[in-house]
N, C-alpha and C positions, 0 to 999 in steps of 0.2 A: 383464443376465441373459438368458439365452436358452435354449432348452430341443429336445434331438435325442432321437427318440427311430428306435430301428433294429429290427427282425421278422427275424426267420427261418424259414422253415414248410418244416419239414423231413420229416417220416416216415421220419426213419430209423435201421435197426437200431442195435441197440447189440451190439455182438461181445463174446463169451464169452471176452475173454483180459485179458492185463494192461496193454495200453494203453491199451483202451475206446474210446468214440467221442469227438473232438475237431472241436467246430464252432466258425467263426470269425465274428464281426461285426467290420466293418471300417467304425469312425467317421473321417472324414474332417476336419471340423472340429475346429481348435484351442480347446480352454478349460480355464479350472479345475475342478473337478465340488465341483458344492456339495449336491447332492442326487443318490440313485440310488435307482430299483427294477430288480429285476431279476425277470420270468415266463420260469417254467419250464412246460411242461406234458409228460407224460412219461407213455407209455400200458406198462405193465408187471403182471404177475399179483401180485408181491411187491415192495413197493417197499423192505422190508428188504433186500433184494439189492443194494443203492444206494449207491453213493456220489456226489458231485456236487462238484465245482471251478471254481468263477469265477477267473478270471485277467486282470488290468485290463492296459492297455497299458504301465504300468512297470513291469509284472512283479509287482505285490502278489497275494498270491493270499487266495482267501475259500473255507473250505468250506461247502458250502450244505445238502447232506446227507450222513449216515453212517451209511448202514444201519440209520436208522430208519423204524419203523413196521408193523414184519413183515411180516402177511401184509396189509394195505393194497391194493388194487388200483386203479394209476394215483395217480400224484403233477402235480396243477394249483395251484401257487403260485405267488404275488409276496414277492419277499424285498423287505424295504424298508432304508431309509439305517440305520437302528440296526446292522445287518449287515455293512454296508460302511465302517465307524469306518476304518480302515488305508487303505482308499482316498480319501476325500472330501477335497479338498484337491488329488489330485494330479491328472493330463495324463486330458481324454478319450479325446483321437485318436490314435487308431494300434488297433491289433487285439485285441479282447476276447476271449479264449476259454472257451468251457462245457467240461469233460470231464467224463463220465459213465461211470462203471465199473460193469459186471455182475461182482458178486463171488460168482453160485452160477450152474453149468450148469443146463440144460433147461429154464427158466422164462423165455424169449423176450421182450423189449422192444423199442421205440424211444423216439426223441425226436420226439415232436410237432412242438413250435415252443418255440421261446424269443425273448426282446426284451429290451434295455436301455434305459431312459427316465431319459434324464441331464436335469441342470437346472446351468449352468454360467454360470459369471461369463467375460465376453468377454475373452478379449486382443487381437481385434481388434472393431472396432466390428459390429452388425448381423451378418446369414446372410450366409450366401455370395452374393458381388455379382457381378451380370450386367457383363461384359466392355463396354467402348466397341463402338462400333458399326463395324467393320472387317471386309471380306470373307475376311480370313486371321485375324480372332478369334471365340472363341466361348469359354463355359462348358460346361467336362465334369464332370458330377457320377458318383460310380462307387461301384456296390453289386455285392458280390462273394456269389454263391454258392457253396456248395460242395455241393449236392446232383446228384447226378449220374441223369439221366434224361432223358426226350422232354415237352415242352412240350404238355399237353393243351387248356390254358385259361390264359387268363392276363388281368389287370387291371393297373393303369399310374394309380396318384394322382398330380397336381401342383399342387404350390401355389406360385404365382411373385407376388411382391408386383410390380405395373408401371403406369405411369398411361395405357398405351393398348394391348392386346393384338393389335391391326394391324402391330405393329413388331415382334414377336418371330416365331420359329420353334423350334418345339422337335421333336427329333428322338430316338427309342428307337431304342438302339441293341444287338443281343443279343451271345452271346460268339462266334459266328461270325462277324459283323462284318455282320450283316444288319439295315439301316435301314429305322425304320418315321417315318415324318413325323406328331406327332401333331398340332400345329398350325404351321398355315405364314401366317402374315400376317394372320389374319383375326380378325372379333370386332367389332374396335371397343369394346372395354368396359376397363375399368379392373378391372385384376388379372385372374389365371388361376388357377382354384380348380375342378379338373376331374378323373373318376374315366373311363379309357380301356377300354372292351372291346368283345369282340365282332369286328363285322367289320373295322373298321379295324386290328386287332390279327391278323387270319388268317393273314397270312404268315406268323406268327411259332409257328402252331401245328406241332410237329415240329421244331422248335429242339432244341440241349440247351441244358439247365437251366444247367450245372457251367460257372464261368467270371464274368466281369465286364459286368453288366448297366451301360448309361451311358445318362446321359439328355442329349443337347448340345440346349443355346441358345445364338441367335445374338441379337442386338437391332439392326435397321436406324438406330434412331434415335442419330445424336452428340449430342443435348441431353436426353437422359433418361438414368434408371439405375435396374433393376429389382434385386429380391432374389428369390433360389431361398430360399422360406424350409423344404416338405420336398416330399421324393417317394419313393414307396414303388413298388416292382413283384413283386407275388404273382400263383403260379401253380400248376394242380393240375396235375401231371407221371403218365408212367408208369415206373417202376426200367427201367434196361439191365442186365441180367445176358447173363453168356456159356451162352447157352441149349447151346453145345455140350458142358458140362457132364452135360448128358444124353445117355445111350447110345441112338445110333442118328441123333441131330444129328450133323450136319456142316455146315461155311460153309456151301454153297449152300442145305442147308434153312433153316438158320439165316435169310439172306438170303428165303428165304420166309417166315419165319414174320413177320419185322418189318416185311415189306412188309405181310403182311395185321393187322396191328398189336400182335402180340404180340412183344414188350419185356422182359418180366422171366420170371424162373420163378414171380411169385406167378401172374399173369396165365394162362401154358402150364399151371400147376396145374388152375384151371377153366375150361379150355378144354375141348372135348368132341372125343375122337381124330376123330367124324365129319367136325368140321369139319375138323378138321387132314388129313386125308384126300383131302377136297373142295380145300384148296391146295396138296396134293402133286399130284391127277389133273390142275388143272387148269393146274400147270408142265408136263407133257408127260409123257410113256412112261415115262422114264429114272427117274422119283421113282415110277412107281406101287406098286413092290413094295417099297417100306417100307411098315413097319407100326410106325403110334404109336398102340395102342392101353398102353403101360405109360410113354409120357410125360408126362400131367400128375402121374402118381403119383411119377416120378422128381423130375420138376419139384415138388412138392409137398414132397418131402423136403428136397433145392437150398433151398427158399424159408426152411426152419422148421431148416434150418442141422445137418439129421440127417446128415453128411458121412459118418461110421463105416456110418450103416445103409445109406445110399447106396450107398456102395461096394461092404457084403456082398451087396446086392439084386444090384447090376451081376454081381457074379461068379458070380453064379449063378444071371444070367440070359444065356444069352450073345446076344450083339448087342440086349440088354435087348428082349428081346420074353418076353411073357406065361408061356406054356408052355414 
């Protein structure tokens, strides 16, 4: 028996139509699943507006919520195995999906984070095992997000069962394909059971998020054999939204605004036109005669998904300026 358990930490919206938002967990190991919970956490004004779909990797589906609780504010649950009768028995691995529908306009949500915590019988032996010790092999383990943003902060757990942590190497790898080495050879100690941040992790600040996060080991040693037994990599991000959504952006301010770190329309909401001013002057001549003093307000609407009010502001502002 062996037990995976996978995170997702999302913040993100859930859209006002009929597809709703679909996030994915992507379990890699094979097994039978003899036990499941599944956390939701879900920050919304009305969680009667709700409905909620698990879907396991054979395609069993499970509904988790239906538009109960009315007026309720934010849904934080663990559904437990009673729940998941139709699945328990079949395939862990392969790709789980949540979908969450908003079934009434104006009342704004996202998805927090969710997690699936299997407990499965092996069909092969132990976790995922550390490759022979060969300069053309290694172990790649791959956690896929689908949140799409810039990398503010981020943390990196590992736990490698091994009887000398001098013989490994373990290297983070992001979806750009930019490597960070968290341990290279060193230690001396039996096992690796280690939480990564801060500054060894800085390059990776300004990353996107959206993409396949891998974690490779190598093991120098031919007479040993370690196990990956998990590793998790969480990170606080900022949204990219296409700030030229706002009247009187275009690419090259745009291209300013994200150099001076603004990313999203929540972000350009409360920002203060001074400052946005202060990086228009101080790109040269050619930017000074914009004026953003009605873009966080545009950007504020952009964020809170007011598209109709947006539009009539625009046209009847022209070149979205104030008066």
């Amino acid at each position: 028996m062996f037990s995976i358990k996978k995170e997702s930490h999302l913040n993100q919206a859930i859209p006002e139509n009929s597809k709703g938002l679909v996030s994915t967990i992507n379990v890699l190991k094979s097994g039978k699943i003899e036990d499941l919970n599944v956390h939701v956490a879900v920050a919304h004004n009305f969680i009667g507006d709700l409905t909620m779909e698990l879907t396991s990797p054979s395609g069993k589906k499970v509904k988790l919520h239906d538009r109960a609780g009315g007026r309720t504010k934010n849904l934080d649950k663990t559904y437990g195995k009673e729940v998941f009768e139709n699945i328990l028995g079949t395939e862990a691995g392969g790709k789980w999906k949540l979908t969450i529908k908003d079934n009434a306009p104006k009342d704004n949500g996202s998805l927090t984070s969710w997690a699936v915590d299997l407990r499965c019988s092996a069909k092969n032996a132990g976790t995922e095992m550390m490759l022979p010790a060969k300069a053309s092999q290694s172990l790649t383990s791959v956690q896929e997000s689908s949140v799409s943003g810039k990398v503010t902060d981020l943390k990196v757990m590992v736990d490698i069962n091994h009887p000398n942590t001098d013989e490994l190497k373990v290297d983070l790898i992001a979806p750009s394909g930019k490597v960070v080495t968290l341990h290279n050879n060193d230690g001396g100690k039996k096992n690796l059971k280690k939480t990564y941040s801060g500054e060894i992790l800085q390059s990776l600040i300004g990353q996107q998020t959206a993409g396949q996060w891998k974690l490779r080991m190598s093991d120098r040693s031919a007479n040993r054999q370690g196990r990956l037994r998990h590793w998790k990599v969480s990170f606080k991000y900022s949204e990219i939204n296409d700030l030229k959504k706002v009247e009187g952006i275009g690419p090259k301010i745009e291209s300013l605004l994200n150099a001076a770190g603004v990313f999203s329309w929540s972000r350009l909401s409360v920002t203060s036109p001074a400052f946005i001013k202060d990086v228009l002057i101080a790109a040269g001549d050619r930017f000074k005669m914009h004026d953003p003093e009605s873009w966080p307000l545009q950007a504020g609407m952009a964020a809170a998904g007011e598209w109709e009010k947006l539009n009539k502001w625009q046209d009847s502002h022209k070149g979205g300026r104030m008066s």
